[in-house]
DOZA-226451 format. One record per atom (N, C-alpha, C): x, y, z. Coordinates in steps of 0.2 Angstrom, whole numbers, padded with zeros to 4 digits, always signed. Example, Ala and Ser with C-alpha at 12.3 -4.5 7.8 and 13.67 -1.06 7.14 Angstrom:
<paros>
+0066-0028+0039
+0062-0022+0039
+0066-0016+0039
+0064-0011+0035
+0068-0005+0036
+0064+0000+0039
</paros>
This chain:
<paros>
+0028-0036-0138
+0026-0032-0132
+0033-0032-0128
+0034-0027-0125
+0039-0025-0122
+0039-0026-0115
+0040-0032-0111
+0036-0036-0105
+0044-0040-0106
+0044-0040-0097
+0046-0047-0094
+0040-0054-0091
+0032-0051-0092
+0029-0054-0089
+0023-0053-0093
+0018-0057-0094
+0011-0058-0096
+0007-0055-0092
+0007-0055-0086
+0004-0053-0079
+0003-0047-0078
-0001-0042-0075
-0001-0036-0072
+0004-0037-0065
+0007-0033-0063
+0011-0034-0057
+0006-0035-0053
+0001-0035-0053
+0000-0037-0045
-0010-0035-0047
-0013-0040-0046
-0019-0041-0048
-0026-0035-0045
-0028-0036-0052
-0031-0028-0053
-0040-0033-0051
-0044-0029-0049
-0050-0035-0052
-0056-0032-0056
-0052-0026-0058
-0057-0022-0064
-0054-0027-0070
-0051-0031-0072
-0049-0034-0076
-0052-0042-0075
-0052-0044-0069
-0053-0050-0067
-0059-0050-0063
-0063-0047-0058
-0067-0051-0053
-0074-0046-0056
-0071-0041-0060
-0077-0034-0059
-0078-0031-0067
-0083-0032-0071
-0083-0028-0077
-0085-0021-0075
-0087-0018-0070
-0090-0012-0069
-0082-0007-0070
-0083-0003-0072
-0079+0004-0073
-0076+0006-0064
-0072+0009-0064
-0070+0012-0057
-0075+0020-0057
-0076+0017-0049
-0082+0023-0047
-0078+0030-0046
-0079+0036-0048
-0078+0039-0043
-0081+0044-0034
-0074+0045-0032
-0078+0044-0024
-0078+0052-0023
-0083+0052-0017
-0084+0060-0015
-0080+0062-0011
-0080+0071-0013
-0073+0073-0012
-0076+0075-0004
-0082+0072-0001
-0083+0072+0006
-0083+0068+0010
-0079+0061+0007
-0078+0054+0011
-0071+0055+0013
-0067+0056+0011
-0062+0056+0012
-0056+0060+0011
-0052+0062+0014
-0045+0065+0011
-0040+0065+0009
-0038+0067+0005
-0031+0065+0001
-0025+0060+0005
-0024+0061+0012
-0020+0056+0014
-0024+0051+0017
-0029+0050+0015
-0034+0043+0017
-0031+0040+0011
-0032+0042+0006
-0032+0040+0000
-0025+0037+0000
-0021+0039+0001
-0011+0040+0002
-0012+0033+0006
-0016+0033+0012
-0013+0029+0015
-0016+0022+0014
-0022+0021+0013
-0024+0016+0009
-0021+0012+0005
-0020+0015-0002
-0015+0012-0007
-0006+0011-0004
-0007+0015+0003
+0001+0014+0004
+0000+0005+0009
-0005+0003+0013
-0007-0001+0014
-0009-0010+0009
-0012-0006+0004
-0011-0012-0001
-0007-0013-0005
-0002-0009-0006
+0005-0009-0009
+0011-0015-0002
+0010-0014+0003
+0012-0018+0009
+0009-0026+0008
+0002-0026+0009
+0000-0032+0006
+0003-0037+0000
+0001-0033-0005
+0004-0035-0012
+0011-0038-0009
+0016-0035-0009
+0022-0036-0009
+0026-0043-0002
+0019-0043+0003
+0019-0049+0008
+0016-0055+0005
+0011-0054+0002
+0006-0060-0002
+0007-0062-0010
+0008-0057-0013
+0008-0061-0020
+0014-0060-0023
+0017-0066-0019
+0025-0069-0021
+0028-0070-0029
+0020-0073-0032
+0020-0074-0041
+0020-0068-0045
+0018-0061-0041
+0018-0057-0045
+0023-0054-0051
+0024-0050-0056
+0028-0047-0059
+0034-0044-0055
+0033-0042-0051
+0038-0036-0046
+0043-0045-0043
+0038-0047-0042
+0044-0052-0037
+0047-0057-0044
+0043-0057-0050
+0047-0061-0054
+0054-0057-0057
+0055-0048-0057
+0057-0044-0057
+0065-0045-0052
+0062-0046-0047
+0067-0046-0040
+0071-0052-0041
+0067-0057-0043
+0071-0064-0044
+0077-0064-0049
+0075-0061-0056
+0079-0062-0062
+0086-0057-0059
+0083-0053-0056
+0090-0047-0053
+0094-0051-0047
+0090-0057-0042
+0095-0060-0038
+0099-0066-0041
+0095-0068-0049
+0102-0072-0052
+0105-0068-0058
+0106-0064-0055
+0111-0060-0060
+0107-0057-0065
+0103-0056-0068
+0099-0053-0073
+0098-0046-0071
+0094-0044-0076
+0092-0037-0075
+0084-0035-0078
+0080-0031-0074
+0074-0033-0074
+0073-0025-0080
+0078-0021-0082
+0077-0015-0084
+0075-0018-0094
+0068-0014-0095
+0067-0016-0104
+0075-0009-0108
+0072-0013-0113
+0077-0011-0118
+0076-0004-0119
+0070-0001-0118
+0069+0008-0120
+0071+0009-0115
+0070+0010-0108
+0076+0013-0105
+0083+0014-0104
+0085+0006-0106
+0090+0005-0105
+0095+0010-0112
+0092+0009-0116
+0093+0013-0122
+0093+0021-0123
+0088+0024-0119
+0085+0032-0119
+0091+0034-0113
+0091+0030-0108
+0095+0033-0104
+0102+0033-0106
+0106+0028-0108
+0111+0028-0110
+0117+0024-0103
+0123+0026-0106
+0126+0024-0100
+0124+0027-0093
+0128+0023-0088
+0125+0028-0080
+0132+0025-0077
+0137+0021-0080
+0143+0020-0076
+0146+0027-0071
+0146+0024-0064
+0149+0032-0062
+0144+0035-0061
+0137+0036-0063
+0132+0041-0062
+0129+0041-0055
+0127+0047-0051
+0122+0046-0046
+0116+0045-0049
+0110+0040-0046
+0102+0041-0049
+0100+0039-0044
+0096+0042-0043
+0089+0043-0039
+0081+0039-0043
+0079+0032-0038
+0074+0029-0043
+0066+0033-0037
+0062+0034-0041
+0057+0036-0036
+0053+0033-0036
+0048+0027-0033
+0044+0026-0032
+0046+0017-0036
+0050+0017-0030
+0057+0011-0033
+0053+0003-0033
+0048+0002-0027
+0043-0003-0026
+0049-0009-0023
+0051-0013-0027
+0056-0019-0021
+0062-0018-0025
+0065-0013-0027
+0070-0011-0029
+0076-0016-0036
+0071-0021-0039
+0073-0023-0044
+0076-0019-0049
+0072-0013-0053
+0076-0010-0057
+0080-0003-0055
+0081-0003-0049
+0087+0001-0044
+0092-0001-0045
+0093-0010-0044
+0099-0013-0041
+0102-0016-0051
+0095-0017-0055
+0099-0016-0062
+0103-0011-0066
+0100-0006-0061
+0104+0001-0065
+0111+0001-0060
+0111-0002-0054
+0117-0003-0049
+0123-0009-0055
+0120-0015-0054
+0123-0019-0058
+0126-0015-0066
+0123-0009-0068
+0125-0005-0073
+0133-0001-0071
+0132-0001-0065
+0138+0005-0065
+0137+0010-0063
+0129+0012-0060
+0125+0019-0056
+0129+0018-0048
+0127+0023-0045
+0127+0022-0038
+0120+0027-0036
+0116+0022-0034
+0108+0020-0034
+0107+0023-0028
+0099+0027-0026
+0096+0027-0022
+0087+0028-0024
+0084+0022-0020
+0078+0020-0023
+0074+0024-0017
+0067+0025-0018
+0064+0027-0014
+0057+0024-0015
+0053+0021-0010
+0046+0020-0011
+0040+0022-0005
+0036+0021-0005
+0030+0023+0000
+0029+0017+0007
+0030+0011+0001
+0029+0003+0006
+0035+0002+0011
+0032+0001+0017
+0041-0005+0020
+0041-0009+0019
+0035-0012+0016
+0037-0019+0015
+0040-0022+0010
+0042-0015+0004
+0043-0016-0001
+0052-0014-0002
+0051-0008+0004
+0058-0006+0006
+0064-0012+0007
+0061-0014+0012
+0063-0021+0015
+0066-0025+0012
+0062-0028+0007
+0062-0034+0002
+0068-0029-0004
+0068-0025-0004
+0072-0019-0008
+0078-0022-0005
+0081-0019+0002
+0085-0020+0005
+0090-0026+0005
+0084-0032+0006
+0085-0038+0006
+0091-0040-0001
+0085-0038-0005
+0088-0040-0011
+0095-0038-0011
+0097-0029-0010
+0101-0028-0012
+0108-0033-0007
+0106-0033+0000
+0111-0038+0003
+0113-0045+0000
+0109-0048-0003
+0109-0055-0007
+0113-0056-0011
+0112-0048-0016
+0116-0050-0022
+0122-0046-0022
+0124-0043-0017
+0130-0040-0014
+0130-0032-0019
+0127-0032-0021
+0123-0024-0026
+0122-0018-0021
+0128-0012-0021
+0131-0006-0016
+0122-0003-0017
+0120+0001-0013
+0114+0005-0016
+0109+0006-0008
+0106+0012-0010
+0104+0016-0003
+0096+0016-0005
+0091+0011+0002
+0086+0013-0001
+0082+0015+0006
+0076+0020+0004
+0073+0025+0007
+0067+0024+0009
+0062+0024+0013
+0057+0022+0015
+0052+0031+0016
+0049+0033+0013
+0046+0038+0009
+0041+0040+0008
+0035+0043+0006
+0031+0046+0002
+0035+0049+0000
+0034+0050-0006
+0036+0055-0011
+0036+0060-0011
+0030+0064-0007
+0030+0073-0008
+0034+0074+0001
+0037+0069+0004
+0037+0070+0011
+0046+0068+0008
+0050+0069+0004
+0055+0066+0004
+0060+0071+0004
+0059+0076+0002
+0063+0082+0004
+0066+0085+0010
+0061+0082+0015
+0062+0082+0023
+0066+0076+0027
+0070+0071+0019
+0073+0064+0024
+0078+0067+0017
+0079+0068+0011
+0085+0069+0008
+0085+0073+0002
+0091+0074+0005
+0095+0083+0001
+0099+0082-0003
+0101+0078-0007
+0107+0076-0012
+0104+0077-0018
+0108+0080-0024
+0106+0079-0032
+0109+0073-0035
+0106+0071-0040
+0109+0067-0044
+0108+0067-0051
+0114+0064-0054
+0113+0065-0060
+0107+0064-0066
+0105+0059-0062
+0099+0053-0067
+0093+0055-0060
+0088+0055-0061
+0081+0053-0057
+0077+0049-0062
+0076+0044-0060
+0072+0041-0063
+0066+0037-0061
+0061+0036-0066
+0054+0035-0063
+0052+0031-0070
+0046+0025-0067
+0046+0020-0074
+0039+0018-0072
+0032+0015-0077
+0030+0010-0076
+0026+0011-0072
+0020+0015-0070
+0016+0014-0066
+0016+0020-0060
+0022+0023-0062
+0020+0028-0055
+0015+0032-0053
+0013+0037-0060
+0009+0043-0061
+0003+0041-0058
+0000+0038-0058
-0008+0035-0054
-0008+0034-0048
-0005+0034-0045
-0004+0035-0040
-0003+0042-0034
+0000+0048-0039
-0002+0054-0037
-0008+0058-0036
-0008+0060-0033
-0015+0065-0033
-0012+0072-0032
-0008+0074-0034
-0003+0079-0034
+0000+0080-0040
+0002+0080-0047
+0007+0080-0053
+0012+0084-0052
+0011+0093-0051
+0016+0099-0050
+0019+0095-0046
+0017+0095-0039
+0020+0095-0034
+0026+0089-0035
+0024+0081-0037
+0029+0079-0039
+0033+0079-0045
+0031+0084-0049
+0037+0086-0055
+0042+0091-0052
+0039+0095-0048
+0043+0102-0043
+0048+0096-0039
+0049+0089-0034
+0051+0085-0033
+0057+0081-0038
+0052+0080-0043
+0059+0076-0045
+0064+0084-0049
+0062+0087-0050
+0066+0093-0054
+0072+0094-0047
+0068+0094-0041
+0072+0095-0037
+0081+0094-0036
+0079+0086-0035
+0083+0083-0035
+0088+0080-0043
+0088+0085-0048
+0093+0083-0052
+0099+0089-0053
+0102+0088-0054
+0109+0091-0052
+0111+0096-0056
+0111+0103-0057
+0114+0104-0063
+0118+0101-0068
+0114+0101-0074
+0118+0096-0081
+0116+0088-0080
+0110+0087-0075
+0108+0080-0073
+0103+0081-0077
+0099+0075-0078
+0093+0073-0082
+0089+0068-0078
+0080+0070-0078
+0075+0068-0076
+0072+0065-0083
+0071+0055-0079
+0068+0052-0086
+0063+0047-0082
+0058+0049-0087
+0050+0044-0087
+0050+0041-0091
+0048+0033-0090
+0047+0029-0095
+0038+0025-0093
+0035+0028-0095
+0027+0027-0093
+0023+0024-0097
+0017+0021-0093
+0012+0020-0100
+0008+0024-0102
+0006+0022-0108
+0004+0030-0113
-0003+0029-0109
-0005+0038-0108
-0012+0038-0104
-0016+0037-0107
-0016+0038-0115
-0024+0036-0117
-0026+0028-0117
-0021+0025-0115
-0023+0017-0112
-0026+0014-0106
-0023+0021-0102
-0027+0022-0096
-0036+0020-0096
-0038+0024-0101
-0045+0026-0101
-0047+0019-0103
-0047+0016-0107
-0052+0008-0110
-0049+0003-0103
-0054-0001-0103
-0055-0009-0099
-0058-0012-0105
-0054-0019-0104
-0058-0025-0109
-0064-0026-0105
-0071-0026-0110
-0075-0030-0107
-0077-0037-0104
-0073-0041-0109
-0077-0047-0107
-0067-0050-0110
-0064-0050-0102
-0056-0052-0103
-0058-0062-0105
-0060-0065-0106
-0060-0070-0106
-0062-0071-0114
-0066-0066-0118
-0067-0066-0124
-0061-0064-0131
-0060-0059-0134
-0057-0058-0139
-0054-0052-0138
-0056-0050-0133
-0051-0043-0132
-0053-0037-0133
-0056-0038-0140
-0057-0034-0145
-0062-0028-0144
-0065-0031-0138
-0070-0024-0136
-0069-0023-0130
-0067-0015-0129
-0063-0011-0125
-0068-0006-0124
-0069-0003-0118
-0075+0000-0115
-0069+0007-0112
-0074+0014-0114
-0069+0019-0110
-0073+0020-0103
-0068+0018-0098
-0070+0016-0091
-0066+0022-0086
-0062+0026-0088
-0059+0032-0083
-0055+0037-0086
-0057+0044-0084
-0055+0049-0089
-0048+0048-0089
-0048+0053-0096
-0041+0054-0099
-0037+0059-0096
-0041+0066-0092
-0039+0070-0091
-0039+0071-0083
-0036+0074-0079
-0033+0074-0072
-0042+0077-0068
-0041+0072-0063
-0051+0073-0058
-0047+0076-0051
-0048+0079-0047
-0045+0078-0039
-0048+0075-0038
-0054+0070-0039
-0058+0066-0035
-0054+0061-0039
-0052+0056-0034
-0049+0049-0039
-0053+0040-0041
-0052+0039-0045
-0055+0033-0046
-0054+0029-0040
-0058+0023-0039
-0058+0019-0035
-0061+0013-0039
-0056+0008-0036
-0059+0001-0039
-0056-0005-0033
-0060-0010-0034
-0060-0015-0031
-0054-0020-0032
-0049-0021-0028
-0042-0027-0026
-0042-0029-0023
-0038-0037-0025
-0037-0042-0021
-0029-0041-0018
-0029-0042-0012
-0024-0040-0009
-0020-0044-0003
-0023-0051-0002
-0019-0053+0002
-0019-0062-0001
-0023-0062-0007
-0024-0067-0010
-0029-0073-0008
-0033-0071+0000
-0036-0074+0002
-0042-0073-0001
-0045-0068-0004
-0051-0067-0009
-0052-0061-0006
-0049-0056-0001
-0052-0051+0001
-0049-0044-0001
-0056-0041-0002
-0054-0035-0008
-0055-0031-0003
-0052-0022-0006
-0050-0020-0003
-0049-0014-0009
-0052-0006-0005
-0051-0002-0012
-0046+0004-0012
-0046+0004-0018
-0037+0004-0020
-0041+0012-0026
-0036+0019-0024
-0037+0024-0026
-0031+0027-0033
-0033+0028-0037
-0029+0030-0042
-0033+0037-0048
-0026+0042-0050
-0028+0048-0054
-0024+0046-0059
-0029+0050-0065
-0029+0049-0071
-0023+0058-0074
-0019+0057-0077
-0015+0064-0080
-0014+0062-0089
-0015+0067-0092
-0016+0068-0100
-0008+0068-0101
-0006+0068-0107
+0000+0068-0110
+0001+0077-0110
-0002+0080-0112
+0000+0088-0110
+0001+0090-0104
-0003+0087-0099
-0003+0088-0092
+0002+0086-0088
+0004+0080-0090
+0014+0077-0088
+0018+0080-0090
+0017+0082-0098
+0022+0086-0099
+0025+0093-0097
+0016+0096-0095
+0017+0105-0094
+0020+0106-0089
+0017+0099-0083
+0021+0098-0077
+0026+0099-0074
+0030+0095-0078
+0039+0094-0080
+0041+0101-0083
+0037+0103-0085
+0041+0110-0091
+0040+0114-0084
+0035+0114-0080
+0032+0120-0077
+0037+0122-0073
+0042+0112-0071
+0043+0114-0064
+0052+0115-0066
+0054+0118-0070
+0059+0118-0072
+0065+0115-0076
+0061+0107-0080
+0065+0107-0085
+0064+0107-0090
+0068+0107-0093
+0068+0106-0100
+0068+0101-0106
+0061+0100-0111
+0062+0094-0115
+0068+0092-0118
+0070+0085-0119
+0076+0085-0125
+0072+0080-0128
+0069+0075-0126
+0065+0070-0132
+0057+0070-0129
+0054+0066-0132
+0047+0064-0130
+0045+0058-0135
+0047+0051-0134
+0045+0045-0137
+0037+0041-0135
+0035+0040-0142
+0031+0036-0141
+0032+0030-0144
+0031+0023-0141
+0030+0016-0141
+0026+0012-0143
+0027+0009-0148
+0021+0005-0148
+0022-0002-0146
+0022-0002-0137
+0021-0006-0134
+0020-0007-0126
+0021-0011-0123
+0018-0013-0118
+0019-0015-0113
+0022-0013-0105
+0026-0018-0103
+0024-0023-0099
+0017-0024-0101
+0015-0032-0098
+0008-0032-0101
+0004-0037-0104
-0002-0038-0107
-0008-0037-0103
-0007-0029-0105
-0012-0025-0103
-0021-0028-0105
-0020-0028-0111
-0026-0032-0116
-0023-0039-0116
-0029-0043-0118
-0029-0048-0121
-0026-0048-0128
-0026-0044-0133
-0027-0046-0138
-0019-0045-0139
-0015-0040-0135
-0005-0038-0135
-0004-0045-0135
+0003-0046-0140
+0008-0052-0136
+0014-0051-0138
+0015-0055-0133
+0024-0055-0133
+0029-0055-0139
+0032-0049-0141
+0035-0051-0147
+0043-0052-0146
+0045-0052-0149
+0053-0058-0149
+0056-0054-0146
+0058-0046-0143
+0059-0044-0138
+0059-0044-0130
+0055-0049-0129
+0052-0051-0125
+0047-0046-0121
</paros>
């Protein structure tokens, strides 16, 4: 498995506290920036409270010199010495500041401050040049106008939209002519299964949320400040033609399309770690 860590970055309780599937919610409780701003509030938390997470195990390996970036990116991308790149949805800016350490000259963007922050921090500690942004995503065009050569997004981000186009038209945005936009994500038909009974064999896996894109988004139940208090956390689902079309729609161009058979953290019970770490 393709992992620095065992762990979900940051504790889900559709895996741990809750067998029930994620509900969907009605497109009359709420509105899209209720939704934005909820998860942009428990992304705050996370990053205040759970110290042991992946992201902060991430930050840590980066503040002794390591690098928090797996070997498919590092490898699909290629060199970045010299290169501008743009990371979106950067989170505490671990693998910003390892593409920095690479020879990029980095600028990370995320929705949390308190992630920003702790981004910042970092970069100050380990004396790693690098400009980071404090953002929504689709509101970024209105704080920064530079192209770069690389934009880069990894690991979890697309769940978090409830827009796809809008932010394919975004990052197209911002790459430069002769620059290249690169995702490295988990495959979405993985999205769809939950283990049922994560304490048992793994091995029965339940489909628990579509494959294909809802405007109305999933909702499930997280722990978020550690103390036991949940709090609900909204996420959408996008198909592999639907990221693609996205990308193609909003003016670029395919050059690869990889699939992996792996993991970057022990999604299932039953993935383990293989000598790649």
């Amino acid at each position: 498995m393709e992992s620095k860590s065992s762990v979900p970055p940051y504790p889900l309780t559709g895996s741990q506290l809750s067998l029930s599937p994620p509900r969907a919610v009605s497109r009359k409780v709420r509105r899209v920036s209720d939704y934005i701003a909820a998860n942009r509030a428990i992304w705050n938390a996370w990053t205040t409270y759970f110290a042991t997470s992946a992201h902060h195990a991430d930050a840590a390996l980066v503040h002794t010199g390591g690098s928090s970036l797996r070997s498919i990116e590092r490898e699909e991308v290629g060199s970045v010495r010299g290169r501008t790149l743009l990371h979106l949805q950067c989170n505490m800016g671990a693998d910003t500041l390892s593409w920095a350490r690479l020879g990029a000259q980095v600028t990370g963007v995320d929705i949390a401050e308190n992630a920003i922050g702790a981004a910042r921090a970092l970069a100050r500690e380990t004396g790693l040049p690098a400009r980071f942004l404090q953002s929504d995503v689709y509101a970024l065009p209105a704080v920064l106008a530079d192209e770069f050569d690389i934009v880069f997004a990894s690991y979890g981000v697309l769940c978090w939209l409830p827009d796809l186009p809008r932010w394919a038209e975004i990052a197209a945005r911002y790459v430069r002519p002769g620059g290249v936009f690169y995702l490295a994500e988990m495959h979405p038909f993985t999205n769809v299964f939950t283990t049922a009974d994560p304490t048992g064999s793994g091995l029965d896996l339940h489909a628990a949320r579509p494959y294909f894109h809802t405007a109305v988004p999933a909702a499930e139940k997280v722990e978020h400040t550690g103390a036991g208090n949940l709090t609900t956390l909204y996420s959408w689902s996008y198909g592999l033609g639907e990221v693609v079309s996205a990308l193609l729609d909003a003016g670029l161009r395919l050059d690869f399309l990889n699939e992996h058979a792996v993991a970057f953290y022990q999604r299932f019970p039953t993935l383990v770690r293989g000598d790649d770490g």
